[in-house]
C-alpha positions as CSV (number, residue, x, y, z in Angstrom):
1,X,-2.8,-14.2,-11.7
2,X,-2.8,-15.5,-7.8
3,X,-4.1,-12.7,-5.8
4,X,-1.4,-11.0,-3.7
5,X,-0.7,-12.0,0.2
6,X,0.5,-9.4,2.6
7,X,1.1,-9.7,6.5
8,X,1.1,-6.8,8.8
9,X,3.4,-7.0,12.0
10,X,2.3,-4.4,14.6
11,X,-1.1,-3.5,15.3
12,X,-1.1,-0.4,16.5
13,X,-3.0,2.8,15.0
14,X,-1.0,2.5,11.7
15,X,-0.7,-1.4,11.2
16,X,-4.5,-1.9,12.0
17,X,-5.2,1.1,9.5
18,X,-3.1,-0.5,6.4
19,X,-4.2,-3.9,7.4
20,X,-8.3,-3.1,7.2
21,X,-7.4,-0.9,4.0
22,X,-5.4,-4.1,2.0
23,X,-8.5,-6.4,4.0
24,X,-11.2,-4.7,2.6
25,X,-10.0,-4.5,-0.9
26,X,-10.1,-7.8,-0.9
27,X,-6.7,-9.3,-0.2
28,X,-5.5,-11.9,1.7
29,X,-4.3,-10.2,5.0
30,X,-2.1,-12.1,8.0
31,X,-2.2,-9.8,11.2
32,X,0.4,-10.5,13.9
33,X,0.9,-8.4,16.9
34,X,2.4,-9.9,20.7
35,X,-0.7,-8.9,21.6
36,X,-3.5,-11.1,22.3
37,X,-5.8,-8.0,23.0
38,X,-5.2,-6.5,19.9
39,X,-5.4,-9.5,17.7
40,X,-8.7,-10.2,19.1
41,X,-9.6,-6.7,18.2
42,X,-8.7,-7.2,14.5
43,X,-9.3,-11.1,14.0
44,X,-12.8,-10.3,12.4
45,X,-11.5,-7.8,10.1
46,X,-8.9,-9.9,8.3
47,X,-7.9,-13.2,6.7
48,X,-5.7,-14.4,9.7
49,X,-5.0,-12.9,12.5
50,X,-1.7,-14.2,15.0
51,X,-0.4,-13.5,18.7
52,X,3.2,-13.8,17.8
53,X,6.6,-12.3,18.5
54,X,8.2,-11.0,15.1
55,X,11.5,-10.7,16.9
56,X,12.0,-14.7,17.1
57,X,12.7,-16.2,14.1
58,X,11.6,-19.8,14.5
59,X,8.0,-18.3,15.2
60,X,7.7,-16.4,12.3
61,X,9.4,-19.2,10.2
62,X,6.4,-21.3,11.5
63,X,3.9,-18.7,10.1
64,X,5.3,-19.0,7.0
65,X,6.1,-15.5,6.3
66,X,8.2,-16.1,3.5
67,X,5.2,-16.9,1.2
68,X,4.1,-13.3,1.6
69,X,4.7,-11.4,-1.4
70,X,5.0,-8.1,1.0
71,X,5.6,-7.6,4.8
72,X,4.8,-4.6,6.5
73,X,6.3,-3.9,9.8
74,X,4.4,-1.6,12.1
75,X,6.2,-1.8,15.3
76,X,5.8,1.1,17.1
77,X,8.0,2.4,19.7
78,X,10.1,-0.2,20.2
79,X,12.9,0.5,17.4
80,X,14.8,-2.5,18.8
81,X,12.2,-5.0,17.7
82,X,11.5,-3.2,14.5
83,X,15.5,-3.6,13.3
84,X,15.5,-7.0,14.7
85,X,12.3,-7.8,13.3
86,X,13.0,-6.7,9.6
87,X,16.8,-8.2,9.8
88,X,14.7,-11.8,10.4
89,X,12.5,-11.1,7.9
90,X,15.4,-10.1,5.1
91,X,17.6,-13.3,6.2
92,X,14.1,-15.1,5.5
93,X,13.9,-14.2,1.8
94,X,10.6,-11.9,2.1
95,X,10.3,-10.7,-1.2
96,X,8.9,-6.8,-0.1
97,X,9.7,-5.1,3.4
98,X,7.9,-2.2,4.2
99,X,9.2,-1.0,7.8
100,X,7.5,1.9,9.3
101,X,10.1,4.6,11.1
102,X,9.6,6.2,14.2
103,X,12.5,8.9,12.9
104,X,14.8,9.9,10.3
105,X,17.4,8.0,11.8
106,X,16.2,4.9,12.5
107,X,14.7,5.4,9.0
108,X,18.4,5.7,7.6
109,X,19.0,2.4,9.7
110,X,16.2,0.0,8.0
111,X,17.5,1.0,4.8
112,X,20.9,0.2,6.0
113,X,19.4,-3.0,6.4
114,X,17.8,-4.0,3.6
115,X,14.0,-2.6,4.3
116,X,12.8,-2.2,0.9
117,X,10.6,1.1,1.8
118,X,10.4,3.1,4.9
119,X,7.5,4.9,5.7
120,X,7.1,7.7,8.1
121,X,4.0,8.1,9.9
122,X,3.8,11.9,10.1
123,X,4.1,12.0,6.6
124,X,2.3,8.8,4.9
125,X,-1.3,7.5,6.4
126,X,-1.8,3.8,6.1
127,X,-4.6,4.4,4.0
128,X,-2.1,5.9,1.3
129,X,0.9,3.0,2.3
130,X,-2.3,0.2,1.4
131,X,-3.0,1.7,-2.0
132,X,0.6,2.6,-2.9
133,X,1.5,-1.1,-2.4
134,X,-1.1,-3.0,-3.8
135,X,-0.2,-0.3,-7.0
136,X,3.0,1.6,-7.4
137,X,1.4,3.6,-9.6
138,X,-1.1,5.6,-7.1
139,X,1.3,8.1,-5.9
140,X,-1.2,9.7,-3.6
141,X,-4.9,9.1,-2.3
142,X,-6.8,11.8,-0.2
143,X,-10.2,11.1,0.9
144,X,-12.5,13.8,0.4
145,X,-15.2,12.1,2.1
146,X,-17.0,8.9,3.4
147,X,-17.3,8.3,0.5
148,X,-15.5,9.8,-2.2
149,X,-12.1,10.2,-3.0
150,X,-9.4,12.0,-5.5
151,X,-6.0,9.7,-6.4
152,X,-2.6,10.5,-8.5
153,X,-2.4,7.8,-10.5
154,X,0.8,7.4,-12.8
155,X,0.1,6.6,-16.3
156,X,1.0,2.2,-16.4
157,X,2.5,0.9,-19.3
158,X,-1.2,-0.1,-20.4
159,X,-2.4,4.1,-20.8
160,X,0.6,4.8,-22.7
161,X,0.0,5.7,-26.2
162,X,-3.8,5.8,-25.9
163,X,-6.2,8.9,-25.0
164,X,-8.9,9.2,-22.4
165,X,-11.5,8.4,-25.0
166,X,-10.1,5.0,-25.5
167,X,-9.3,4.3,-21.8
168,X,-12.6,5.1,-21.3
169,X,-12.4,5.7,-17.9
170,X,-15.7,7.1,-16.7
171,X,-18.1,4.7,-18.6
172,X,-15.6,1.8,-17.6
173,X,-15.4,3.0,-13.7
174,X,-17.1,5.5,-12.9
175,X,-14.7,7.7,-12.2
176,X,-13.7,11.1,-13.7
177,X,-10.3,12.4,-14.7
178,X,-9.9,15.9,-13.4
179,X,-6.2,17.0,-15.2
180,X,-3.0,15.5,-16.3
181,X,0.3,16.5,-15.1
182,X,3.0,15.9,-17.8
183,X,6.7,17.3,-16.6
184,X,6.5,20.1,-14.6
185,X,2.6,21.5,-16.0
186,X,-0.9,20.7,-15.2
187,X,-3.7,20.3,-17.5
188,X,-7.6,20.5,-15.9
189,X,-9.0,20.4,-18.7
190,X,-7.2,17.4,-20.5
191,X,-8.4,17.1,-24.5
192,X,-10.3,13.4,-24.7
193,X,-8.1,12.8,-27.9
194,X,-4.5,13.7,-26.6
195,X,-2.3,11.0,-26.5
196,X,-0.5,9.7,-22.7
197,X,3.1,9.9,-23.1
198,X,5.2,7.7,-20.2
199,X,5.5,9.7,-16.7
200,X,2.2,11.4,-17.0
201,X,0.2,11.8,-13.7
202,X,-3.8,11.6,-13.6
203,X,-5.4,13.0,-10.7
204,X,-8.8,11.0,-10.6
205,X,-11.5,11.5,-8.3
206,X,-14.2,8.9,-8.0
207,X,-16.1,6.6,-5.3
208,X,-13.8,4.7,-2.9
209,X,-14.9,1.3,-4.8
210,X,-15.0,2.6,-8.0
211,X,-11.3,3.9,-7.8
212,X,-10.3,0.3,-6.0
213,X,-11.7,-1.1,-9.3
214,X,-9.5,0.6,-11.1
215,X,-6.3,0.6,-9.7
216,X,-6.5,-3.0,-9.6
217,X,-7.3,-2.9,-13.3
218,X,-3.9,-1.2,-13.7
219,X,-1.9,-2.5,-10.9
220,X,1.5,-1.5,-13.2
């Protein structure tokens, strides 16, 4: 399976944040920000890095941002260029847009517009935004430390039916499975031998790395 491309537009605080996050877990990362300043700042910390302006089309049709299986637009203040910037990138054919939103109505605006997922800074770090989209299945991850930290993890379609002694997951990752939500109730101490059943929640805390290892190892 070819390894998943995303490009970051905007590097401010949040777009810098999400692009090291997706960098350093090892996937091919385009940064592009008007910016020279700031590309320079984050050239060494991803695959490519681009001075460019996202609101002119014929630039970022030369970029080839259409190959990019997600987007992510971080513009910051300038709402303008973020709703000008994501209507390019839809009439482009960008598979996934992820726009952040400076409010809830310019939120209600991206949608309007086809962004595919808004995020709002006050309420979603980029380190969360970069694990959520290279897995749809981590609905949360808090960091508890350097480096340790504890993830909700939605059962994939590859845990259903088994039990946590055939996933295996602490011999396999490391990592250790503190409870499993299923409906509205929480078990902490889950039995090794119960069966997941589809829409259960495992809240997992482990080593940065070792929880990378194996989100990717579920990434559905």
């Amino acid at each position: 399976m070819a390894k998943k491309q995303y490009a970051v537009i905007g590097m401010g605080r949040f777009g810098t944040s999400v692009a090291k996050e997706l960098s350093g877990m090892g996937f091919d990362v385009l940064a592009v920000d008007a910016s020279e300043q700031r590309i320079q700042e984050i050239a060494g910390m991803v695959t490519h890095a681009v001075s460019s302006d996202s609101t002119d089309e014929e630039a970022l049709r030369a970029l080839g941002i259409r190959n990019f299986d997600v987007v992510v637009v971080a513009i910051g203040e300038d709402i303008q260029s973020s709703i000008l910037t994501t209507l390019i990138l839809k009439d482009l054919g960008v598979q996934v847009i992820v726009v952040k939103a400076k409010n809830e109505l310019h939120g209600k605006v991206l949608q309007k517009i086809g962004a595919d997922k808004v995020i709002f800074p006050e309420r979603d770090m980029g380190l969360r935004v970069a694990h959520h989209l290279v897995s749809p299945n981590i609905l949360d991850y808090i960091e508890l430390s350097d480096d340790y930290s504890i993830m909700e993890m939605k059962a994939s379609s590859d845990m259903i039916g088994r039990n946590l002694k055939e996933l295996d997951i602490r011999a396999r990752f490391g990592c250790n499975v503190m409870g499993i939500r299923t409906g509205g109730e929480m078990n902490i101490s889950p039995n090794p031998e119960d069966r997941l059943v589809e829409g259960d929640i495992l809240v997992i805390v482990g080593q940065k790395n070792d929880l990378t290892k194996l989100e990717l190892a579920y990434p559905r």
